[in-house]
C-alpha positions in Angstrom: 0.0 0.0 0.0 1.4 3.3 -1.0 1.5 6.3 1.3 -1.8 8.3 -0.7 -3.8 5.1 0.3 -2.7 5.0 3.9 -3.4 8.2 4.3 -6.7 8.5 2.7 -7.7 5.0 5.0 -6.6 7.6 7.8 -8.7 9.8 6.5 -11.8 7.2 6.5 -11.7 5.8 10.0 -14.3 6.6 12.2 -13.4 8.7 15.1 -14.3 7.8 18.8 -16.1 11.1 19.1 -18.5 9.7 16.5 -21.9 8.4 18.6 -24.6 6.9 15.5 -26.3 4.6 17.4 -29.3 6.6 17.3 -29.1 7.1 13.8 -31.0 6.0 10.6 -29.1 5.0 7.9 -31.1 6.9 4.4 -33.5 8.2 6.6 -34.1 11.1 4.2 -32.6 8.9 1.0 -36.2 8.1 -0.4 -37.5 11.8 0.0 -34.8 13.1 -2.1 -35.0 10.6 -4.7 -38.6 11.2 -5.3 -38.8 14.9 -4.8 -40.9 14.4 -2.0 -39.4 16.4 0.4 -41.7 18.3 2.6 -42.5 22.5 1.9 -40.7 24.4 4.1 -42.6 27.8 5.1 -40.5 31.1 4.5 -37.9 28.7 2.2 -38.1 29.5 -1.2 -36.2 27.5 -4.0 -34.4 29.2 -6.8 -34.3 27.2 -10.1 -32.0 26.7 -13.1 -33.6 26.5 -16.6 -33.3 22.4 -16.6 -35.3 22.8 -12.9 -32.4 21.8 -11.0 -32.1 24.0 -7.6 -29.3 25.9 -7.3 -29.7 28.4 -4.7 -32.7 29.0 -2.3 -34.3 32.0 -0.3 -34.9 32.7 2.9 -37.7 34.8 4.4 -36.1 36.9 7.2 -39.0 37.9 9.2 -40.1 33.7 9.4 -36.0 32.5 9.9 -34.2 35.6 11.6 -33.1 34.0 14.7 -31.6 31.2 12.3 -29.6 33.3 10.2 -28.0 35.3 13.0 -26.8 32.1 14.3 -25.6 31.0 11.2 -23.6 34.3 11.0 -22.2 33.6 14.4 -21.1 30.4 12.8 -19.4 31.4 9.3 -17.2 34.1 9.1 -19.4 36.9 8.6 -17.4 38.3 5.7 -19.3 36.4 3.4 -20.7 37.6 0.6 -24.4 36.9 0.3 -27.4 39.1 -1.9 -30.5 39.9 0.7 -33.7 41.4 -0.6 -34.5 44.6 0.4 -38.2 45.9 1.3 -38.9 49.8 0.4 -37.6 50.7 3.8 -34.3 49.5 3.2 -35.0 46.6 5.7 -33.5 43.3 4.8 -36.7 40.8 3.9 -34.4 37.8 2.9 -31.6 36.3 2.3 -30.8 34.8 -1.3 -28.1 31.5 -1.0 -25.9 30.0 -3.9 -25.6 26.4 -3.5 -22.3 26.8 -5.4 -21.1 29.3 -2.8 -23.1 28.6 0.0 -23.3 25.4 -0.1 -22.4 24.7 4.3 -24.4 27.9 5.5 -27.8 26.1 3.7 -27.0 22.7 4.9 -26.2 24.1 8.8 -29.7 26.1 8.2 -31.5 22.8 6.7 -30.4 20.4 9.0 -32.0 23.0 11.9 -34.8 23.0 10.0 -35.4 19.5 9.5 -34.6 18.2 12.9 
């Protein structure tokens, strides 16, 4: 065995801080799959031309609380697009899957659970 492949072995072992025994194995597999995954209120998805998602908004007034902790989280340098009422008050927060790809799965996973 050469040193890449001991090393990414390394890299696959399961740590001791690791507790699954609670956990479902493709517990959300079959949603996915099928599309069947359940509305979310204040979530909206944005769409390519082909359908696919590729970025997703968030409603601010419904997910606020969410979205400061998620800024206490990531680095609050990044760049994100928010929507803007006439006020000037920041309605919602629009998120690149491409670019924001950890800050939406942090946020899902909260929503989800």
């Amino acid at each position: 065995m050469n040193k890449a492949n001991t090393e990414l072995n390394q890299d696959l072992d399961m740590l001791d801080e690791y507790d699954f025994t609670g956990g479902v194995r493709g517990k959300y597999y079959q949603q996915y799959q099928n599309g069947n995954i359940k509305p979310l209120k204040g979530i909206q998805f944005v769409t390519d031309t082909k359908g696919r998602k590729t970025g997703v908004l968030i409603d601010l007034n419904e997910y606020q609380y969410l979205w400061d902790e998620c800024l206490k989280t990531f680095d609050e340098s990044v760049k994100v697009q928010y929507l803007v009422d006439s006020q000037g008050e920041k309605i919602a927060v629009c998120l690149s899957f491409r670019e924001h790809l950890q800050i939406w799965q942090k946020i899902y996973d909260t929503l989800i659970a």
